[in-house]
Each structure stands twice: as C-alpha cells, then as structure tokens.
C-alpha positions in Angstrom: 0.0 0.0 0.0 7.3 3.2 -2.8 7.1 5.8 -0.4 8.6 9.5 -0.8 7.4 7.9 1.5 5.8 9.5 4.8 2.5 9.9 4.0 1.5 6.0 2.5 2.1 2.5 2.0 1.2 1.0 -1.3 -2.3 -0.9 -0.2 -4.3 -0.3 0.8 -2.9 3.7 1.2 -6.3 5.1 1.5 -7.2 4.3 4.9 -4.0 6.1 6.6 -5.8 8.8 8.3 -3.9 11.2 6.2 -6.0 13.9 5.3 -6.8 14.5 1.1 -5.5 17.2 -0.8 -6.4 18.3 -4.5 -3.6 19.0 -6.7 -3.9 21.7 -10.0 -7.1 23.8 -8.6 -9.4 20.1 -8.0 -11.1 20.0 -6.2 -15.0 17.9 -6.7 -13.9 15.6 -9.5 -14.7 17.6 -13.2 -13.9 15.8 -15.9 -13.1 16.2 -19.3 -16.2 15.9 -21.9 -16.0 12.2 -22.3 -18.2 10.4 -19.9 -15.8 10.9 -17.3 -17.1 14.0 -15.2 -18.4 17.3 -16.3 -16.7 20.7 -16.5 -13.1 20.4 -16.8 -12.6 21.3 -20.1 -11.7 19.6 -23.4 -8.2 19.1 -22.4 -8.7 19.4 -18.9 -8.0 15.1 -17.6 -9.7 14.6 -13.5 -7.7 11.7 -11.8 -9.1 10.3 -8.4 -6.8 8.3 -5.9 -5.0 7.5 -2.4 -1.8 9.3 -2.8 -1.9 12.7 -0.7 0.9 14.7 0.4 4.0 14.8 -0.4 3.7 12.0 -2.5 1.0 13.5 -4.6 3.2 17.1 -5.0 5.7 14.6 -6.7 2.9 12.8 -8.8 2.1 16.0 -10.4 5.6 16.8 -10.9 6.3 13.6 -12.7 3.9 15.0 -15.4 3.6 18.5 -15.5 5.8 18.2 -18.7 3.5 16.1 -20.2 0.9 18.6 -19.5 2.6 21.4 -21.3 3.8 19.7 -24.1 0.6 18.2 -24.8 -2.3 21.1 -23.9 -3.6 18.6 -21.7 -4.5 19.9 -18.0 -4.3 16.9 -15.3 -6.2 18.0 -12.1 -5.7 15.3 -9.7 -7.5 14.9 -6.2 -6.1 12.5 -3.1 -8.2 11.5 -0.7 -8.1 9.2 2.6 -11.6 7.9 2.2 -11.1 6.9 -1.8 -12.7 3.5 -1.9 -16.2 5.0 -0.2 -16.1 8.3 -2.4 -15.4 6.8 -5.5 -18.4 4.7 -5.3 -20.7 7.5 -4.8 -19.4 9.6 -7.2 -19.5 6.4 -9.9 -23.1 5.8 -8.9 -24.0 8.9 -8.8 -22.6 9.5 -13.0 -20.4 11.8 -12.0 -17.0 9.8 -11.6 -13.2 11.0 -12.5 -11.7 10.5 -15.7 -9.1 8.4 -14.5 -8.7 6.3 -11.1 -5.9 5.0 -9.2 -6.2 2.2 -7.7 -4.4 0.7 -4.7 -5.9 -2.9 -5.2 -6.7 -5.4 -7.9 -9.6 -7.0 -6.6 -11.3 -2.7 -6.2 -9.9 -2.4 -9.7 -11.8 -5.7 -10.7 -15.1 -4.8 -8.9 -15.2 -1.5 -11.3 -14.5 -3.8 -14.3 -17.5 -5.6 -13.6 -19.9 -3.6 -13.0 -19.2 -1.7 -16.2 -18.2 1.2 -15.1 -14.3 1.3 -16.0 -13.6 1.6 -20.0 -11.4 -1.2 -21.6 -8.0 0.4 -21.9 -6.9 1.8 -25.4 -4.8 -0.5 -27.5 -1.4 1.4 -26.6 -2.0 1.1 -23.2 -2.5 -2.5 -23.5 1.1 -2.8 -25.8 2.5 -1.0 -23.7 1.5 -3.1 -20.5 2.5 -6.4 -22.5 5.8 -4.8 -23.4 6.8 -3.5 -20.2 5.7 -5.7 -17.4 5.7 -9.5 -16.4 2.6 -11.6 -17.2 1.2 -11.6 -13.8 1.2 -7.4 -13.7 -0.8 -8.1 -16.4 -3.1 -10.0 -15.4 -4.1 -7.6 -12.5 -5.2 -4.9 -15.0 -7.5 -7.4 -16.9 -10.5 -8.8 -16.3 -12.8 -11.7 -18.3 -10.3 -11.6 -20.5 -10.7 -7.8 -21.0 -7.8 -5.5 -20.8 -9.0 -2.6 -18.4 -5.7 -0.7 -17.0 -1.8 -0.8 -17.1 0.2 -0.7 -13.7 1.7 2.3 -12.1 4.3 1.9 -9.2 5.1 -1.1 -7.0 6.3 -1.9 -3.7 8.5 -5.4 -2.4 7.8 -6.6 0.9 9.6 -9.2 3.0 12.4 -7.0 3.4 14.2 -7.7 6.7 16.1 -4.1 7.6 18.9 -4.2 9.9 22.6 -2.6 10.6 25.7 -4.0 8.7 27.5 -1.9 11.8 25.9 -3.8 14.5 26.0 -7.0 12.5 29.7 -7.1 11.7 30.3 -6.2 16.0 27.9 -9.6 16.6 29.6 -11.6 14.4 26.9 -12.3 12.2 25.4 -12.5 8.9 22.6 -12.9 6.9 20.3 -15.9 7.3 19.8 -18.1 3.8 16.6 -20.4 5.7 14.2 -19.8 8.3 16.1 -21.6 11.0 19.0 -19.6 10.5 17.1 -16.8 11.1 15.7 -18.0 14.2 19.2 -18.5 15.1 20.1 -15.5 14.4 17.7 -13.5 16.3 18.5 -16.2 19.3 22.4 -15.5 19.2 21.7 -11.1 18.4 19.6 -11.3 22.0 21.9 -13.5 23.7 25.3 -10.9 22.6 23.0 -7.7 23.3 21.4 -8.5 25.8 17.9 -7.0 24.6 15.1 -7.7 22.0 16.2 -8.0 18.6 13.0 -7.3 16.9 10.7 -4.3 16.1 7.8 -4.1 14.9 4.7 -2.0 14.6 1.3 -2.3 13.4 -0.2 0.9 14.2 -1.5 2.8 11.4 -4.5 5.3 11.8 -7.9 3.3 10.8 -5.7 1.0 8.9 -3.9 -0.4 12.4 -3.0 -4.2 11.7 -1.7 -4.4 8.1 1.9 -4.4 9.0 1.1 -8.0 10.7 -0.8 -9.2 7.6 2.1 -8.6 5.7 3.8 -11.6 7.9 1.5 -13.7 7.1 1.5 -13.4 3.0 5.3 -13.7 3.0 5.0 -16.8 5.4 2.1 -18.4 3.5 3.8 -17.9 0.1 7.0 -18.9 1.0 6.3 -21.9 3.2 3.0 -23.5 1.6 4.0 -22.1 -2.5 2.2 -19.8 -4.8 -0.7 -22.6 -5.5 -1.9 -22.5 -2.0 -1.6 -18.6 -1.7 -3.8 -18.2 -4.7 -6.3 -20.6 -3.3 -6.0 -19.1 0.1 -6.8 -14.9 -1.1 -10.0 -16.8 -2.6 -10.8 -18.6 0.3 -10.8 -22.1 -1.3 -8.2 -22.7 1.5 -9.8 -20.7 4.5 -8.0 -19.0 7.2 -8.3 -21.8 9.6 -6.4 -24.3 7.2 -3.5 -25.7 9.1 -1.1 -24.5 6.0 -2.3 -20.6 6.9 -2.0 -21.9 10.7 1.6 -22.6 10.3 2.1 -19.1 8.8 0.7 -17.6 12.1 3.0 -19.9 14.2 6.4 -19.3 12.5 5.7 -15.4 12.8 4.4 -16.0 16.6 7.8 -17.9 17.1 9.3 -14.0 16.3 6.5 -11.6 17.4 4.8 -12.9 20.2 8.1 -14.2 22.4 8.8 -10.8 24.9 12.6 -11.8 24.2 12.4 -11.0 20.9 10.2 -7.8 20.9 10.0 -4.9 20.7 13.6 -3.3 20.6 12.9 0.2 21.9 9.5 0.5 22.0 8.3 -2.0 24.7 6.5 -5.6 25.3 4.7 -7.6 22.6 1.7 -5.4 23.1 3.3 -2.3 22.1 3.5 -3.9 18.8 -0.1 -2.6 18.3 0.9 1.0 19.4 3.6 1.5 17.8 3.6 3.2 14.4 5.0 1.2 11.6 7.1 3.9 9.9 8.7 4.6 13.8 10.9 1.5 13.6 12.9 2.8 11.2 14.9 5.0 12.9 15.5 2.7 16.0 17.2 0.9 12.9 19.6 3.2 12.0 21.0 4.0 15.4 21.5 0.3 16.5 18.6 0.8 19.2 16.4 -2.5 16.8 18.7 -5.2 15.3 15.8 -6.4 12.6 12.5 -5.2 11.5 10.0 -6.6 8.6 9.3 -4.1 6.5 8.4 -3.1 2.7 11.0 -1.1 0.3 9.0 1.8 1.2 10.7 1.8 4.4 13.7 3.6 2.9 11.6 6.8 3.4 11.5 6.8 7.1 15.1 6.4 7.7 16.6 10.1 8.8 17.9 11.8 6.3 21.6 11.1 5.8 21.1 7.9 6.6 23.4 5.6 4.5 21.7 2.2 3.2 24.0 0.5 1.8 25.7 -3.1 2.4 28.2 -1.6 4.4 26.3 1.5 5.4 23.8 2.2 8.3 21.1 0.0 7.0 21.0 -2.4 4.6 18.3 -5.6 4.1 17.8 -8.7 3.0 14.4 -10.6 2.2 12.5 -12.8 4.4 14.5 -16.6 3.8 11.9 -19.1 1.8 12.2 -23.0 2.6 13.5 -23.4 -0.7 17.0 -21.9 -1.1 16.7 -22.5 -5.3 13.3 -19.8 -5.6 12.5 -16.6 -4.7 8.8 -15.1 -3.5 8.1 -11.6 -2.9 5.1 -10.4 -2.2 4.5 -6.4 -3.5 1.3 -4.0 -3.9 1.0 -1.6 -6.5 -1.6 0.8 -8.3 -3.8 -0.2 -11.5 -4.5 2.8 -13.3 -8.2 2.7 -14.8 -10.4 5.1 -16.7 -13.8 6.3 -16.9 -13.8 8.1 -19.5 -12.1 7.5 -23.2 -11.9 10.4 -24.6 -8.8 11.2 -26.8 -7.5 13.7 -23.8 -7.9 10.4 -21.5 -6.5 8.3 -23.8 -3.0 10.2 -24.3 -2.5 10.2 -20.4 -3.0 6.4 -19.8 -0.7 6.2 -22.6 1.7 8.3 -20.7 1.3 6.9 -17.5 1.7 3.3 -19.0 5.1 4.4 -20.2 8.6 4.1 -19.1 9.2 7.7 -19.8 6.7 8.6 -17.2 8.4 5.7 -14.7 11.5 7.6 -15.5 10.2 10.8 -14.3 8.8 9.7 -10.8 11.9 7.6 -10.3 14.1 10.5 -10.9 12.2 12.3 -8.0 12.6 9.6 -5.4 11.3 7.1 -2.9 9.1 4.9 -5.2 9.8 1.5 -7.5 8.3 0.5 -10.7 8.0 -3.2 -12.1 8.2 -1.5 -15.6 10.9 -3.2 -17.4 11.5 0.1 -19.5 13.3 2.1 -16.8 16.6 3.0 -16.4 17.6 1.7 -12.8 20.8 3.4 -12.7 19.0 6.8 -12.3 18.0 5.3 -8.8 20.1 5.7 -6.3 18.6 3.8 -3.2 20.2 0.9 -3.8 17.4 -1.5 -1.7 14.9 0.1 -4.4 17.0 -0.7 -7.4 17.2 -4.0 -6.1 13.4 -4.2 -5.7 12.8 -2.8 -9.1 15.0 -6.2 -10.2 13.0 -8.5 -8.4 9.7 -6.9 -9.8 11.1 -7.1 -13.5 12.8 -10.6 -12.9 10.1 -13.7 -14.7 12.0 -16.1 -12.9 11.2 -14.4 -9.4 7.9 -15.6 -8.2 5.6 -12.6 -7.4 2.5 -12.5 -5.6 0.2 -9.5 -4.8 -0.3 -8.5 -1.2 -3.0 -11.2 -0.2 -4.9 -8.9 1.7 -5.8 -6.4 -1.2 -7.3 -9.0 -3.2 -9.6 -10.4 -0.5 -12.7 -8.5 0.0 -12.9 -5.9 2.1 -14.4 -7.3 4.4 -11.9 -9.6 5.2 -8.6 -7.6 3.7 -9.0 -4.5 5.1 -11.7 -5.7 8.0 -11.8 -9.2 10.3 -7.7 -10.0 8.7 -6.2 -6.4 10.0 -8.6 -6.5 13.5 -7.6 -10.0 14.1 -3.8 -9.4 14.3 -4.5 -7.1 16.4 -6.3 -9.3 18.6 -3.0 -11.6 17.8 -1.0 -9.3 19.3 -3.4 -8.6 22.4 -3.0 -12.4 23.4 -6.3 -14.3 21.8 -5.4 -17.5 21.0 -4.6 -18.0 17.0 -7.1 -20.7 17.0 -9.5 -18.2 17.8 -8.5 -15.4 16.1 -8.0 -17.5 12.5 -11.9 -18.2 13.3 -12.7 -14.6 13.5 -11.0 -13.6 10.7 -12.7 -16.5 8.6 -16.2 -15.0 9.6 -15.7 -12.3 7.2 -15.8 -13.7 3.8 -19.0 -12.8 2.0 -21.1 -15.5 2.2 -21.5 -16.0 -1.8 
C-alpha cells in the first residue's frame, strides 16, 4: 500500500488517516467531456486516488511536462476515504476520468460492473511490453484488458545494521532456521530484544502483521496455495495458513524477541509502523519486517547501503533455489475514453513517465523500460530487479485481493487481537467470519 514515503504505503494507502489534498485547482472531480465528469474542459484530464501529500506534489511533478507539451490539464485529487467516495461519485454518474487504484480485486469490482472503460490498444502494448505476465493480469479482467500498472512496492524486506552485525559476528540468514538462530544469538550478545515491529497505522492499524502472514504463506505453503487461500478455497483456519501464524508467533509474540525500543509484545499494536525505522539506524532495533518503502523513514543522511547504516535482505523461503516476494502496487483505470484520456494512460503506461517519478525519489516501478541506474537507493534498485525478474515468483499482497471485508476488515482487527493475546485458533476463526457468504 514506494514511499517519498511518509504519507502511504502502497495498499491499501487510502485508509492512513492522512488527510486528502487536491492538486492543480481540484477539487469535486470535473472531468473532461468524455463520460468521465463534467466541467473540466476539453483538455482538462480529472484523476481520483490514495496518494496525498508529499507524494501526490511529486505525482504532479512527474507529469507537469507532459501537461505542457501536450495542452492537456491533469487536475488530480487524493483522498483518505477513496474507496467510499469513489463509489458515490460512480453511482451517482459523475466519476473521475481516470482512477488509481491501490488494489486489484477494487480495480476488478469496477470492471465488472461496467463502469471502468477497456484500456486503449497502446496502453495495452505498452502493459504487455513492459511488465511481467502476472502485472498483467491484474489490469485485466474476463479476459478484458481494463488498466496498465503504475508503481510497485517489495515486501519481505528484513532491515537491519551492517555496523551492528559485523560487532555480533553475524550475517545474513539463507533459511528460516538460521534466522531463528540468528535472532537467538543477536539477543543473547546484546542482551535485549532483537526485533521491532509496529502495526499501528490510523484506521488501517494491523496491516503491517498481515504482511507476515502473506510472505509466510507464500514462502512456506507455495504460490498454489496462496492463490487458493486470497479466494478462500483454503480458508483462514487451514493448518497451512495456521503454520504461517505460528512461525511469525515464534518472532512476534516471544517478549525476548520484541519490541527493541518501543516495549513488550503489546506495544506492537501501538507503535507506528514507519517509527521503527529509525530505531534501525541507530542500532537501538537489530531487525524489522518491513516493505522497500521503508527507505523513506530512515533520517535523512542515513546511509543504506551493504556496508552502510542500513542495509536488508528478504525474508529466507524453505526453498533456497526460488525466490517469493510479495508487492502492492496501483492499476491505473479510466472512466472516460476520450482522446484527452486516452494520451494520459498512454503516458502513464510508459517508461518515460516511470523515468520521471523515479528521478524524484522514494518509489519502484516493475516497468521493465526504466533506467535503474538513475535510482540511487540501492534496496529500491534492487526491488525494481526483483519486480522485472520472470523467474522471481511474485504475488500480490494477499490482503488487497480479499474482499474488504476480510482484507482491510476481520484479517487487520484480528492481528491485532493476535498481538493482544487471543489464541490463533481463535482469532484464525474470526477472521474467517468475514468472507462474503457467496
């Protein structure tokens, strides 16, 4: 739910309790005259998402050129509450030209119901060009081609301090049982917790700990299971999913092990998820699960590199010979195709438009098109590699493709209740309860 990054993670971002802002005068979605909204103008282009901030001054950098070079006038509008008001204003005939959005199974739900317009041919040649297969498939639906990516994210990142390491004697794990022993020998030589962690995030609290679980179930049970398990033909209380929750107890929920700096296994819940960072950099936290994103909540000046201040490496899969990652990322789909329309998803699909946010920091793209070199965090050029990479094995944050109800509702609430002490048994139960019921 990248991150200039202090304002969002990449799914779901709109439920941060960060308030909306409206970029280029927007400020009630207009539209351009194409069915998308009213008002804006011929060449005037509305586009509705989650990014706010920060993060959304840099989104209209990345194509103010565009703009000029092309008469076209993007007004864009960010807003914390983007799933709820964009299904007004789509039922109510008056939505943006263009939305952003933060999960494929939102994205899909708009496909369905008709109200998203298949995406123009370019768009489509330019998503088959650029991107893997599976980024693919997340813009299409019935076999319908409705929107091209936009930026990415990697999870399973495991931050900690070369420094630190190198005066423990230690180095990365390759398996899960060297990781377990390395967090056993970092608390023995330091005498404290070795892990931090923190789930709170606004309205969104508990997403952090769901983000465990994917990289867990993916890595241990494979990429058949994990499909089957974000459509509930495995269910939560599946021993497989069970096991995931156990192996990230054997971490989270043991008040040896956490949490460096902050407190005791409850203040997991309380503590924000971009505050670890910094406990990182100083040595105060010897390991923390966290997305690339991260790398925008480290002080400024902070070195990541190998031999630098912080440095990562992902989460260690029982099988040495693959790699999983788990990501978000946006699906850019429209409402509207007129010609105005048209020439920005084209531009948005592109890597010249990739080039242009990369160049201003903090994010990743899994658009093969981009020149990494112009990158200079080091974790996200490694991150853009493993997004680009067909051999890697890439799965969508599970929790963004679930219904709501379950990914952003009983699965967020219940590892929360996790970390609070109720039993897994019982919270994997509770979680379950959530799934529609057809």
């Amino acid at each position: 739910m990248g991150l200039s990054q202090r304002s969002r993670r990449y799914a779901p971002i709109a439920l941060l309790g960060v308030a909306g802002i409206a970029l280029a005068g927007c400020g009630a979605p207009g539209g351009s005259t194409g069915g998308g909204g009213g008002g804006g103008g011929d060449n005037t282009v509305t586009i509705y998402g989650t990014i706010v901030e920060g993060e959304a001054e840099l989104l209209a950098e990345s194509w103010s050129d565009f703009e000029k070079e092309n008469d076209i006038t993007i007004k864009y509008e960010g807003s914390q509450d983007f799933e709820t008001q964009l299904g007004t204003r789509a039922q109510g005939g008056n939505p943006p030209d263009i939305a952003i959005f933060p999960q494929p199974g939102l994205f899909a739900d708009y496909a369905a119901r008709d109200y998203l317009k298949p995406a123009p041919d370019a768009v489509e040649a330019n998503a088959k060009k650029y991107w893997t297969q599976g980024w693919v498939d997340f813009g299409t639906y019935k076999d319908e081609f409705y929107g091209a990516p936009l930026m990415a994210s990697v999870k399973g990142w495991v931050w900690y301090s070369p420094k630190k390491f190198a005066e423990w004697g230690v180095q990365e794990p390759t398996s899960w049982d060297e990781l377990l022993t390395l967090t056993k020998t970092i608390q023995e030589k330091s005498g404290t917790a070795p892990w931090c962690a923190g789930f709170e995030s606004g309205v969104a609290t508990g997403w952090p700990g769901t983000d465990w679980i994917e990289d867990l179930v993916l890595r241990n049970a494979g990429a058949d299971v994990y499909d089957q398990w974000v459509k509930n033909e495995v269910p939560f209380t599946d021993p497989q999913i069970k096991e995931a929750f156990d192996a990230t107890g054997e971490l989270l929920l043991n008040p040896d092990y956490v949490n460096a700096g902050f407190g005791d296994v409850r203040s997991i819940n309380s503590t924000a998820f971009g505050d670890v960072a910094p406990k990182v950099a100083s040595g105060e936290c010897a390991l923390t699960h966290q997305a690339s994103f991260l790398s925008g909540f480290f002080p400024d000046g902070t070195d990541i590199s190998e031999d630098g201040d912080v440095w990562a490496f992902l989460l260690p899969s029982k099988s040495e010979d693959e790699t999983f990652i788990t990501g978000g990322g946006e699906i850019v789909g429209a409402f509207s195709d007129d010609e105005a329309t048209q020439k920005v998803l084209e531009y948005l699909s592109s890597p010249e438009w990739a080039d242009k946010r990369l160049a201003l920091g903090g994010v990743t793209s899994a658009n093969k098109g981009v020149d990494i070199e112009a990158v200079e965090n080091p974790i996200l050029q490694e991150s853009i590699k493993l997004l680009q990479d067909d051999s890697v094995t890439f799965r969508f944050d599970g929790s963004d493709q679930m219904p709501g109800a379950v990914g952003s509702g009983t699965f967020w609430k219940g590892m929360v209740a996790w970390i609070n002490g109720t039993s897994t048994d019982e919270v994997l139960t509770q979680i379950e309860t959530g799934w529609p019921s057809s």
